[in-house]
Backbone as JSON Lines, residues from 0, in Angstrom:
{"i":0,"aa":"X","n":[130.27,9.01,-233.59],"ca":[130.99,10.16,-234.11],"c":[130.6,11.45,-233.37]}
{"i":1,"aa":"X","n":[129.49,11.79,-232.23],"ca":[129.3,12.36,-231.66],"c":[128.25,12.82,-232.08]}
{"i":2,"aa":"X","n":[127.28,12.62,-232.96],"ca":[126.19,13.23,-233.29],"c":[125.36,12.68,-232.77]}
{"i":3,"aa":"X","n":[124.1,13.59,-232.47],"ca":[123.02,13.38,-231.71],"c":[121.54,13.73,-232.35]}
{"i":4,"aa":"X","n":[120.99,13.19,-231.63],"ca":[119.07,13.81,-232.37],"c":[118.25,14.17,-230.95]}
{"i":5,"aa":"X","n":[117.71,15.08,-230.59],"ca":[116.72,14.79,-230.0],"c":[115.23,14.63,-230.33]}
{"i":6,"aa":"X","n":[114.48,13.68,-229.8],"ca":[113.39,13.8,-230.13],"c":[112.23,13.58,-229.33]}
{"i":7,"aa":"X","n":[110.84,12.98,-229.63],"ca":[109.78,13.88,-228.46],"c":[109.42,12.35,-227.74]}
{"i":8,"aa":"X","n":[109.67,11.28,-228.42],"ca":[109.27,9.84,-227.51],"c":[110.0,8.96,-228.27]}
{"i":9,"aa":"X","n":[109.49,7.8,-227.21],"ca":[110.1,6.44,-228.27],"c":[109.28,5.37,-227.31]}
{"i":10,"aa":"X","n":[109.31,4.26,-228.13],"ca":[109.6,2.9,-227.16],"c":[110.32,1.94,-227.58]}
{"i":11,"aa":"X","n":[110.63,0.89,-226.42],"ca":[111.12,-0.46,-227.32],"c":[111.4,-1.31,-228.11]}
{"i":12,"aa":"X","n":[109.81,-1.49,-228.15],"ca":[109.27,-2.37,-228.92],"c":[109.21,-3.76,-228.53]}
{"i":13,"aa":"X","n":[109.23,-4.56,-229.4],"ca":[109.52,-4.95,-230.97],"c":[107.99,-3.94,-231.84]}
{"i":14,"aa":"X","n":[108.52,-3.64,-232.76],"ca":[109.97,-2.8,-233.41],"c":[110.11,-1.17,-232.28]}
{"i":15,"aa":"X","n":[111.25,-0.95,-231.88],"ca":[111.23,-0.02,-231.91],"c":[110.95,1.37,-232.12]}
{"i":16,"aa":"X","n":[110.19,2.25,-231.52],"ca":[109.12,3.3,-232.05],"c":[110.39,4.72,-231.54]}
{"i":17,"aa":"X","n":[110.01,5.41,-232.71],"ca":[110.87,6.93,-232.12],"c":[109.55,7.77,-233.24]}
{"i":18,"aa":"X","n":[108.98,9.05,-232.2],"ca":[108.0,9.97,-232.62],"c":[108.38,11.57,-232.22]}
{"i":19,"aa":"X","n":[107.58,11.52,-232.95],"ca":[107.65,13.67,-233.24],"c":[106.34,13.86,-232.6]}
{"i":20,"aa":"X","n":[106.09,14.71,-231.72],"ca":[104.42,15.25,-231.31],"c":[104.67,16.49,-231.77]}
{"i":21,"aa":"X","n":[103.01,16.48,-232.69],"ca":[102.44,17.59,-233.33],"c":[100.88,17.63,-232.77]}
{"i":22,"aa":"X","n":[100.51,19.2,-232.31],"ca":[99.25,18.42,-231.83],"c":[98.21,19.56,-232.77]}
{"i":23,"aa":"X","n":[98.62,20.27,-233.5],"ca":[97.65,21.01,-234.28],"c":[97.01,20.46,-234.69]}
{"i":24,"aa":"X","n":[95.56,20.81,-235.22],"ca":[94.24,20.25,-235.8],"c":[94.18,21.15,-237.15]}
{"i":25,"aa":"X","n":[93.7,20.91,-237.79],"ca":[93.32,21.33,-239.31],"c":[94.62,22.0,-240.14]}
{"i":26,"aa":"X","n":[93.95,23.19,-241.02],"ca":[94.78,23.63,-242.39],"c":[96.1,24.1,-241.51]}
{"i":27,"aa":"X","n":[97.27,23.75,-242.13],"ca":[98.47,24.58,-241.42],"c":[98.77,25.76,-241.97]}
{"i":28,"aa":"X","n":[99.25,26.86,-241.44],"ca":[99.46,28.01,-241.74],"c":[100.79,28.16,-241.69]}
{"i":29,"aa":"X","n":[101.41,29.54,-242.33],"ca":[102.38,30.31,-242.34],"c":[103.58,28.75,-242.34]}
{"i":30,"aa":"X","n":[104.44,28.63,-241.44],"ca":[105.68,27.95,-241.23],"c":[105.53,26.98,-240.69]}
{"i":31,"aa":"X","n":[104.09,26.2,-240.42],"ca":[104.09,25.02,-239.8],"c":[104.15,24.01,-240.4]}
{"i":32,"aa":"X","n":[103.54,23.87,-242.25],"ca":[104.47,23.17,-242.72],"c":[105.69,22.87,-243.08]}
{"i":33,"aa":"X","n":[106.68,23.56,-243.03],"ca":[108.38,23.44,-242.71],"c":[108.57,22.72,-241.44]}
{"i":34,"aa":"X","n":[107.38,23.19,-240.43],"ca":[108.07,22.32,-238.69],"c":[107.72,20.73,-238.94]}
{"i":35,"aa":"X","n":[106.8,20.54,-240.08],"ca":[106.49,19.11,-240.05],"c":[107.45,18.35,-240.8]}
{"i":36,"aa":"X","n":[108.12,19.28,-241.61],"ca":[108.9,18.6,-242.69],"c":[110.31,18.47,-242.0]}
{"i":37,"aa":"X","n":[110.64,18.87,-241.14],"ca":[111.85,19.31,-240.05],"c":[111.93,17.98,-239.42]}
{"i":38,"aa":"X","n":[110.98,17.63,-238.52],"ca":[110.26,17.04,-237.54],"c":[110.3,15.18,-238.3]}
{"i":39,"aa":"X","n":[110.36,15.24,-239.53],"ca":[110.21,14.15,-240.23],"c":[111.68,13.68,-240.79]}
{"i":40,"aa":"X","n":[112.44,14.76,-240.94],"ca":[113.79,14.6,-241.28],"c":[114.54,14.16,-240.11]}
{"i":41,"aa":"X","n":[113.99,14.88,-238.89],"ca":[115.33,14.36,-237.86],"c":[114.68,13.28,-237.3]}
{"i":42,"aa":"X","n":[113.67,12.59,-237.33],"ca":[113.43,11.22,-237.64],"c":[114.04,10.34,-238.11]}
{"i":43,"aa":"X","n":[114.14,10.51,-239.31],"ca":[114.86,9.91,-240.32],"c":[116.59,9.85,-239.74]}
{"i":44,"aa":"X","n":[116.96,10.9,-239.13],"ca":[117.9,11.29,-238.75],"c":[118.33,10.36,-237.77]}
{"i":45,"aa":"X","n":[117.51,10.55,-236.79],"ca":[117.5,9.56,-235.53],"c":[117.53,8.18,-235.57]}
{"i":46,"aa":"X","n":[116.81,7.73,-236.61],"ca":[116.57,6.3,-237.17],"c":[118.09,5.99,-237.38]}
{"i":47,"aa":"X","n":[118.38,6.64,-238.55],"ca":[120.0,5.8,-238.72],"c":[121.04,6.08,-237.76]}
{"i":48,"aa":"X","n":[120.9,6.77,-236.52],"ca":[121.98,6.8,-235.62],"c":[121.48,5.84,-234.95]}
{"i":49,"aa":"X","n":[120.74,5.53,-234.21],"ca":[120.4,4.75,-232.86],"c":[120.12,3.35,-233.68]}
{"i":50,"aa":"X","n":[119.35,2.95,-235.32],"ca":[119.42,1.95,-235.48],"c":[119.89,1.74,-237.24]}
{"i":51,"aa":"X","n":[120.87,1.62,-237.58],"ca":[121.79,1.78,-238.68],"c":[121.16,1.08,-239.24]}
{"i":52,"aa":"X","n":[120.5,-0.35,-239.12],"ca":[119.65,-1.34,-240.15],"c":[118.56,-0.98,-240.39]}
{"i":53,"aa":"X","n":[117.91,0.58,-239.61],"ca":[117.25,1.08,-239.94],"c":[115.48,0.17,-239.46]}
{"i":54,"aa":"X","n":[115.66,-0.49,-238.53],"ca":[114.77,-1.22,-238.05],"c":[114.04,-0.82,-236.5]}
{"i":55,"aa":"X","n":[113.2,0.91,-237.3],"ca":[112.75,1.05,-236.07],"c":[111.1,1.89,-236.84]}
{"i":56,"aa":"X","n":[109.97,2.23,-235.95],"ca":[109.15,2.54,-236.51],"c":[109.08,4.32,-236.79]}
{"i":57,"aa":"X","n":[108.29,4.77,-236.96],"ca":[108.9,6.39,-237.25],"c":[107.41,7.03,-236.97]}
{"i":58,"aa":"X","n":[106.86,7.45,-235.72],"ca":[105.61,7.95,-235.9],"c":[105.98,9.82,-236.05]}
{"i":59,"aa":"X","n":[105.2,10.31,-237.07],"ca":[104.77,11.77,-237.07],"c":[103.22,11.81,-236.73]}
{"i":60,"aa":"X","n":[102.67,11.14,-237.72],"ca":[101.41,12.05,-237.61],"c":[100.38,10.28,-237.63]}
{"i":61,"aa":"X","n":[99.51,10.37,-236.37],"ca":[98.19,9.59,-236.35],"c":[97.16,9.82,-236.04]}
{"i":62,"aa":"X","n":[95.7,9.43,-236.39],"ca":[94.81,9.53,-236.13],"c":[94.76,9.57,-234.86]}
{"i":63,"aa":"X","n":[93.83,10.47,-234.26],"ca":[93.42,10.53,-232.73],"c":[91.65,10.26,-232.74]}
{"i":64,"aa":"X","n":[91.46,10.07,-231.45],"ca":[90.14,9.72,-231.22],"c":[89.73,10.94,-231.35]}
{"i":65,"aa":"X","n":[88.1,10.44,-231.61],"ca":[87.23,12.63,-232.03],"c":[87.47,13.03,-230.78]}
{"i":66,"aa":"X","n":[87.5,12.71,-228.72],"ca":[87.41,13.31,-228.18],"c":[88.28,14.08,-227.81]}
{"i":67,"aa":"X","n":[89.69,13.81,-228.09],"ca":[91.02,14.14,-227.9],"c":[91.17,15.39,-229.45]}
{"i":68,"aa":"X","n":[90.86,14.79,-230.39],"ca":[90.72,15.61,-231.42],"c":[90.06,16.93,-231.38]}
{"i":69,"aa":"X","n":[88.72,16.91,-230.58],"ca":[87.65,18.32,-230.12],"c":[88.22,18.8,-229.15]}
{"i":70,"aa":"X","n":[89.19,18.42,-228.33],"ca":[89.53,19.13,-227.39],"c":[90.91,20.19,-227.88]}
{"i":71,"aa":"X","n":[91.75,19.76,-228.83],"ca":[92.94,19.9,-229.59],"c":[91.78,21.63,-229.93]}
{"i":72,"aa":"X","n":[91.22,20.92,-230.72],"ca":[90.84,22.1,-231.76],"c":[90.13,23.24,-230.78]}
{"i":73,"aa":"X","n":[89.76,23.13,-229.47],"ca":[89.13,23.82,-228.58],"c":[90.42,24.74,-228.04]}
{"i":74,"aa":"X","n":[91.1,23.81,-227.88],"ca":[92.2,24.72,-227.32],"c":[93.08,25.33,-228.74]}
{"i":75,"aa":"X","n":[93.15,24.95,-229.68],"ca":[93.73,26.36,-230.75],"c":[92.46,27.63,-230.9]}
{"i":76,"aa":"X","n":[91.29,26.85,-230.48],"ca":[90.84,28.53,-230.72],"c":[90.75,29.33,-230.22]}
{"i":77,"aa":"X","n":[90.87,28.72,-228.42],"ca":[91.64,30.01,-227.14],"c":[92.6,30.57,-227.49]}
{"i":78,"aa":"X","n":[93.55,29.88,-227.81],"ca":[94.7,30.13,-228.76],"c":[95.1,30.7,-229.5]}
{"i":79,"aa":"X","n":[94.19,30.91,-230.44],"ca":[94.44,32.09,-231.92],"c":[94.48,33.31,-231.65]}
{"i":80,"aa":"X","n":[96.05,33.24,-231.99],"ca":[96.79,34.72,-232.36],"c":[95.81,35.62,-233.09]}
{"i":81,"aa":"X","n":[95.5,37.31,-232.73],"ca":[94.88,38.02,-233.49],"c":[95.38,39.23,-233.6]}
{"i":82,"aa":"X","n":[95.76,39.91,-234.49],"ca":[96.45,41.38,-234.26],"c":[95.58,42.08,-234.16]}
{"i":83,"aa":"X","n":[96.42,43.44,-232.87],"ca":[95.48,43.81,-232.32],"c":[95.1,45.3,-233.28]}
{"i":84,"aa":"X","n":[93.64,45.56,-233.61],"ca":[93.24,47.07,-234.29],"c":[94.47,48.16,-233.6]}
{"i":85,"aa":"X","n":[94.64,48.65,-234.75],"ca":[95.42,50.27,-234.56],"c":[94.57,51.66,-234.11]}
């Protein structure tokens, strides 16, 4: 019908994998829980276009190893937005 999803990976399988990458570490702030809840819908989204029996896997969110994990969180704290004194 012309509708489309994009999204951030996939594979083959057996079963078929379609994923969302999120790479924040800890408490979410301000609007980033809405991007996860977004992110999980057009999943869902994607799932029933590309496989209507609905026979595919759906990754958002997995455990990472601690070293990949310390590095995540190293780089949000270069990262962190700070407003600047008036």
């Amino acid at each position: 019908d012309g509708s489309c999803v994009e999204i951030d990976g996939g594979a083959d399988g057996p079963p078929p994998i379609l994923a969302e990458v999120y790479a924040h570490q800890g408490r979410l702030k301000g609007s980033q829980p809405d991007k996860l809840l977004a992110d999980a819908f057009k999943l869902v989204a994607a799932r029933r276009l590309a496989f209507p029996c609905g026979h595919a896997r759906l990754l958002l969110v997995v455990a990472l190893p601690n070293e990949i994990t310390a590095g995540v969180r190293s780089a949000q704290k270069r990262q962190q937005m700070v407003n600047a004194a008036k």
